[in-house]
matplotlib code that plots the C-alpha trace (Angstrom):
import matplotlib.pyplot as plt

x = [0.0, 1.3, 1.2, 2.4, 5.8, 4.0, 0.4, -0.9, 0.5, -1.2, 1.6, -0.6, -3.7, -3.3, -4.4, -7.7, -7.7, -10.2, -10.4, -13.6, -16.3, -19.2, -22.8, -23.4, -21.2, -19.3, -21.3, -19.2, -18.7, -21.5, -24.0, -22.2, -22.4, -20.2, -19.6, -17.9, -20.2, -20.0, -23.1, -23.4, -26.0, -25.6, -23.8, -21.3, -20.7, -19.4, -17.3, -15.7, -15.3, -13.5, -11.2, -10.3, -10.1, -7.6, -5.5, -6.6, -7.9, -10.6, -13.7, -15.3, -18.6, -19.8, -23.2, -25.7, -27.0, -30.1, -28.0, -25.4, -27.9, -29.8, -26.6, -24.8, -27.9, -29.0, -25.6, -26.0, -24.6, -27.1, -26.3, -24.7, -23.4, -23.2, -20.7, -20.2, -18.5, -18.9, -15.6, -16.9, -18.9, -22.5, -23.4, -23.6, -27.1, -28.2, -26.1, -27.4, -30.9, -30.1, -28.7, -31.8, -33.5, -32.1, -32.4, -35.9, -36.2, -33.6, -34.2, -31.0, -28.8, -27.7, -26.5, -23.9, -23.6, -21.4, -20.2, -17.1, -14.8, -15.0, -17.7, -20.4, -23.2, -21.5, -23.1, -26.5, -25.7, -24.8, -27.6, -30.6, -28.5, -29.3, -32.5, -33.2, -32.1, -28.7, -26.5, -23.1, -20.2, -17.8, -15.3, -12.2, -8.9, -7.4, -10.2, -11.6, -8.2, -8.8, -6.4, -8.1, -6.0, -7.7, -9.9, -12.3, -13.0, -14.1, -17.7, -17.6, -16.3, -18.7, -22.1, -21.1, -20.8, -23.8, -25.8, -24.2, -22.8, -20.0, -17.6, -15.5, -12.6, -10.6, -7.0, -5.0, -1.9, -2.6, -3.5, -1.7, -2.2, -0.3, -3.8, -5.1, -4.6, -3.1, -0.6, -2.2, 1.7, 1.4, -2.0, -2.7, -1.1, -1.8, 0.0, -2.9, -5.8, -4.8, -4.0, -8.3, -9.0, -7.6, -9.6, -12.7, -12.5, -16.3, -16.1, -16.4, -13.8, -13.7, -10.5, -10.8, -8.3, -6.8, -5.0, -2.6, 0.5, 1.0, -1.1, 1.0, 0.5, -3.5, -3.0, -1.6, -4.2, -6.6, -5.5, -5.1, -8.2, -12.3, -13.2, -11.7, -12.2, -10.5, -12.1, -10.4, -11.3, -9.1, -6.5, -7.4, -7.6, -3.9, -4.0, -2.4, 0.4, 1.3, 3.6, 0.8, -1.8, -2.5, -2.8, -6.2, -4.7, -2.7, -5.6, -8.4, -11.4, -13.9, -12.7, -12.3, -15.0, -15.4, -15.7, -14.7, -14.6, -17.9, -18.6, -14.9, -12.7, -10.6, -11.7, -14.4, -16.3, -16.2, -12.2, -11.7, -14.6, -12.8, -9.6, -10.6, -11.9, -8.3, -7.4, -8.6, -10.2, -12.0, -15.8, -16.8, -13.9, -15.2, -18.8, -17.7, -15.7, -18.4, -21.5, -21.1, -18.9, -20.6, -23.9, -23.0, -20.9, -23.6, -26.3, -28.0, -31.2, -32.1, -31.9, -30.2, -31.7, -32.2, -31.7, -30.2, -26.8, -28.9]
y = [0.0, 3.5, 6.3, 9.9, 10.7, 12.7, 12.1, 13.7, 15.9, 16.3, 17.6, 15.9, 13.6, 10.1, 6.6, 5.1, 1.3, -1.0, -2.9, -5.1, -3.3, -5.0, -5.1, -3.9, -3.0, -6.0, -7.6, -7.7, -3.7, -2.2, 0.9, 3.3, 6.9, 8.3, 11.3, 13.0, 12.3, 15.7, 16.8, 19.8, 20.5, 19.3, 21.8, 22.5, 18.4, 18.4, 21.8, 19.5, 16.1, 18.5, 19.5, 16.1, 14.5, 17.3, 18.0, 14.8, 11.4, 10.0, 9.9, 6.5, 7.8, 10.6, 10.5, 13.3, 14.0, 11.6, 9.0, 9.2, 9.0, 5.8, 4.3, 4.6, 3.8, 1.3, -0.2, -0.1, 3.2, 4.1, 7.6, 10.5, 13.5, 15.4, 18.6, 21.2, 25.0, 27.9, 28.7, 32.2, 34.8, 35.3, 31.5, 30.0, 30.9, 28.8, 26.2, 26.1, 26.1, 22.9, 21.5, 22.0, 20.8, 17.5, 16.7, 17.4, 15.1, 12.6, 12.2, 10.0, 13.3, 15.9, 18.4, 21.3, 24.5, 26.9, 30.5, 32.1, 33.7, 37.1, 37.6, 40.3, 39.0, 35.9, 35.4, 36.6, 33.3, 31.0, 31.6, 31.6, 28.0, 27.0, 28.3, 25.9, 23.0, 22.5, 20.7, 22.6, 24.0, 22.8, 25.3, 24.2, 26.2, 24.4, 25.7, 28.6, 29.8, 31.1, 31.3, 29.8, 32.6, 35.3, 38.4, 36.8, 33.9, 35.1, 36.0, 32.5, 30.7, 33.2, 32.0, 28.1, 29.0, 31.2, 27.9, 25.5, 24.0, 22.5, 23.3, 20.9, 22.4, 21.1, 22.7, 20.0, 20.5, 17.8, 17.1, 20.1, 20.7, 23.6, 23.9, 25.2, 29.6, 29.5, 27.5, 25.1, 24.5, 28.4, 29.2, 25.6, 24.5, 22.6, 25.0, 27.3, 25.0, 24.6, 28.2, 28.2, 25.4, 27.5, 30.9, 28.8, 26.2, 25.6, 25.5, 22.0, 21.7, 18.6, 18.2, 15.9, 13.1, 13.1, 16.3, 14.4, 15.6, 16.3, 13.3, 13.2, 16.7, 16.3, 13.0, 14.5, 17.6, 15.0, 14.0, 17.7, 19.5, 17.7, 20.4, 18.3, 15.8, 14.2, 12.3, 9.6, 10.3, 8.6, 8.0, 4.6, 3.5, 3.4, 5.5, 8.9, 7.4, 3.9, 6.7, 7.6, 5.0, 5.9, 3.7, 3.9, 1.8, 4.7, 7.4, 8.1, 6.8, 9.0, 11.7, 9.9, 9.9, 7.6, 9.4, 8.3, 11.5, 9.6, 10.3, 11.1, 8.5, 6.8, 3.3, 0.8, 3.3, 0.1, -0.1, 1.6, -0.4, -3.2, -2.2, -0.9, -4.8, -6.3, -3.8, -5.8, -2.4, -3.8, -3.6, -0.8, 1.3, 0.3, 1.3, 4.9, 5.1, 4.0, 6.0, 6.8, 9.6, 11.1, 10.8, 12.9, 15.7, 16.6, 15.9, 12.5, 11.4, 9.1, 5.7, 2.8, 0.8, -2.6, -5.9, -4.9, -7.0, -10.5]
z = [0.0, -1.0, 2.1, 1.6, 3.4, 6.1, 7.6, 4.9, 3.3, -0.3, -2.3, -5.1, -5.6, -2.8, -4.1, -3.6, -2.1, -3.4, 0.0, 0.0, 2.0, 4.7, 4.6, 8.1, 11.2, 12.2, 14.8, 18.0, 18.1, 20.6, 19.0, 17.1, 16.3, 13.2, 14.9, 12.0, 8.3, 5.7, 4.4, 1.9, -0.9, -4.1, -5.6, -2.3, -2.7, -6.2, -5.6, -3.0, -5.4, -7.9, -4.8, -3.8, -7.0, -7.7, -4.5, -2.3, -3.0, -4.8, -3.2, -3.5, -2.2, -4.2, -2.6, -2.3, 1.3, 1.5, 0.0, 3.0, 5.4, 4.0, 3.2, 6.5, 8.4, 6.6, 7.0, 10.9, 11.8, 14.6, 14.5, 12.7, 13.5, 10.4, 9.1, 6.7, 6.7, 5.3, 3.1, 2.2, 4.2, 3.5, 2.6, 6.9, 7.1, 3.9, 4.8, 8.6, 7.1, 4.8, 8.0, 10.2, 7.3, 6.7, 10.7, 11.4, 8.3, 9.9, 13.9, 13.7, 12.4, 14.9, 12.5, 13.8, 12.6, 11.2, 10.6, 8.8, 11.6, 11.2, 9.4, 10.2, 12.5, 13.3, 16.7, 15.5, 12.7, 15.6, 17.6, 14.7, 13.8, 17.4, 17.3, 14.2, 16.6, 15.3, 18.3, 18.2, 15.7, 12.9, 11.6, 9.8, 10.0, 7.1, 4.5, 6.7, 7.1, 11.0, 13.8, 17.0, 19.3, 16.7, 18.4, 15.6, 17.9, 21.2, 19.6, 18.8, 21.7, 23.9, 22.0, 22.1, 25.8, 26.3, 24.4, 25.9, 22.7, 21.9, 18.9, 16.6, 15.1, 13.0, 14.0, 13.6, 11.7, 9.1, 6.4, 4.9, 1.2, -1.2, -2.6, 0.7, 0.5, 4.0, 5.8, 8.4, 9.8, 10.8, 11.8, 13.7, 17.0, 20.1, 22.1, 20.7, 21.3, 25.0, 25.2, 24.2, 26.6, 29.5, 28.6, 28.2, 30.8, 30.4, 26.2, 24.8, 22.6, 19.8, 17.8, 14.6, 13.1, 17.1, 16.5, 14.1, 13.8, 17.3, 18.7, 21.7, 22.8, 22.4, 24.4, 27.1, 27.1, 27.5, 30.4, 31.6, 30.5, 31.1, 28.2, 25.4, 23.1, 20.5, 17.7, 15.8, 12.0, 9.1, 11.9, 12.1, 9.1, 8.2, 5.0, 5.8, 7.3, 9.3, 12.0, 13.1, 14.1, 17.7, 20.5, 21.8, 25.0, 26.4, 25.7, 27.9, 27.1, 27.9, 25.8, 22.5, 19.7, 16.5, 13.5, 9.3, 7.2, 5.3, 2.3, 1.2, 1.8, -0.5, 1.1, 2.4, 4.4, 7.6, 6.7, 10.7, 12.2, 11.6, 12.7, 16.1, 16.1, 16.2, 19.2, 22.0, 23.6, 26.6, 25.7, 27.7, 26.4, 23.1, 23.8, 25.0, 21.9, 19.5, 20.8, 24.4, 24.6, 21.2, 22.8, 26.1, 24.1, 21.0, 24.1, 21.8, 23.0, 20.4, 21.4, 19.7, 17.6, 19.5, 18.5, 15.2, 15.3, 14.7]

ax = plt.figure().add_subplot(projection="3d")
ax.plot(x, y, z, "-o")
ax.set_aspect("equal")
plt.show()
């Protein structure tokens, strides 16, 4: 199998694997929740295949938003938590308005929200999002091109904390792409993030892909701050690079979410499902994992589906 030379580092288009993919979840893993699924309107979703295709990996899923739902429930996902972001200012409230949309359609989607930082009226977007039901915030550094230390953030960080929502930021250094207008080596740092986590002891913080490539600071911040989570999307799946395959052993447990990146990966959208198999997690770590800990952070109150693993 071909890896890039960091964890991701898209100097050019990655390969796709054509690993065999499964029916349903494998049967000995307790409930899950994908904590970490895209969902974009139709037009937003091809903008982002022409990306990808271009600058990442080929997407094996080119679904439209409906489709992802059906096929990751109907697969034996028991519960999505489902992202987008606004790359320009002036499009967050049509996007939030799709979101709400889809999950008042969907009662097994919690949808988050989002805003461009900086842009005028961003709190007044935040809150109407909430108002519409949405369960908390996803803003990406990488594509949004934001500094989380930025005077552009407080109005942020001070609405997630006046609803009670929690934000996922993705501010991890990798995957860094020359495609990307701004430098996510530069404007993204754990030292940052924690700098956040101390100003805003109260602010739920998630942090995608485990923070990769500093793993090992966010594993320790873990440990250090109740306000944090990590979640574990594409790290498991051995594609952006072998280095950096964590060990869910040494992390704690109630502070790490499952999540794939679905729709756009480059492989069988179970490939990490049955990886986290092989690990030998103890059960109950694997049931916080899974669902648990995804459950308590987007506040999830819609129950598993029972008897569903035959």
């Amino acid at each position: 199998m071909t890896h890039s030379k960091s964890p991701g580092m898209l100097g050019g288009p990655m390969p796709s694997i054509n690993d065999k993919e499964g029916d349903y979840v494998p049967g000995l893993l307790p409930p899950v929740v994908d904590a970490h699924v895209h969902l974009f309107p139709d037009e937003l979703f091809a903008s982002i295949w022409q990306w990808f295709d271009q600058f990442g990996w080929p997407i094996r899923y080119k679904f439209t938003a409906s489709d992802v739902i059906e096929f990751l429930i109907s697969h034996g996902i028991d519960h999505i938590v489902a992202l987008h972001y606004a790359h320009k200012p002036g499009i967050a409230r049509e996007l939030n308005a799709f979101m709400a949309n889809v999950c008042h359609s969907n009662p097994r989607v919690t949808g988050l929200a989002t805003v461009l930082p900086g842009e005028k009226n961003a709190a007044d977007i935040l809150k109407e999002g909430f108002d519409l039901g949405l369960g908390g915030v996803k803003l990406h550094s990488h594509v949004q091109c934001f500094d989380v230390i930025s005077s552009d953030m407080h109005v942020i960080y001070e609405t997630c904390l006046a609803y009670n929502k929690p934000l996922l930021m993705h501010v991890g250094r990798e995957p860094k792409s020359p495609a990307y207008r701004c430098d996510p080596h530069v404007l993204c740092g754990a030292d940052k993030v924690e700098a956040v986590l101390k100003t805003y002891p109260q602010l739920k913080v998630c942090v995608p892909h485990l923070g990769i490539d500093e793993t090992d600071a966010y594993r320790v911040m873990i440990d250090n701050y109740d306000n944090l989570w990590l979640d574990t999307t594409m790290t498991l799946a051995e594609y952006l690079s072998p280095e950096y395959f964590p060990n869910l052993h040494e992390m704690r447990a109630d502070r790490i979410i499952f999540g794939t990146d679905f729709p756009h990966l480059p492989y069988a959208w179970d490939r990490e499902l049955k990886r986290l198999c092989g690990l030998d997690l103890p059960q109950d770590t694997l049931a916080l994992i899974l669902g648990q800990n995804a459950k308590a952070l987007f506040s999830i109150n819609h129950p598993a589906v029972s008897g569903r693993r035959g």
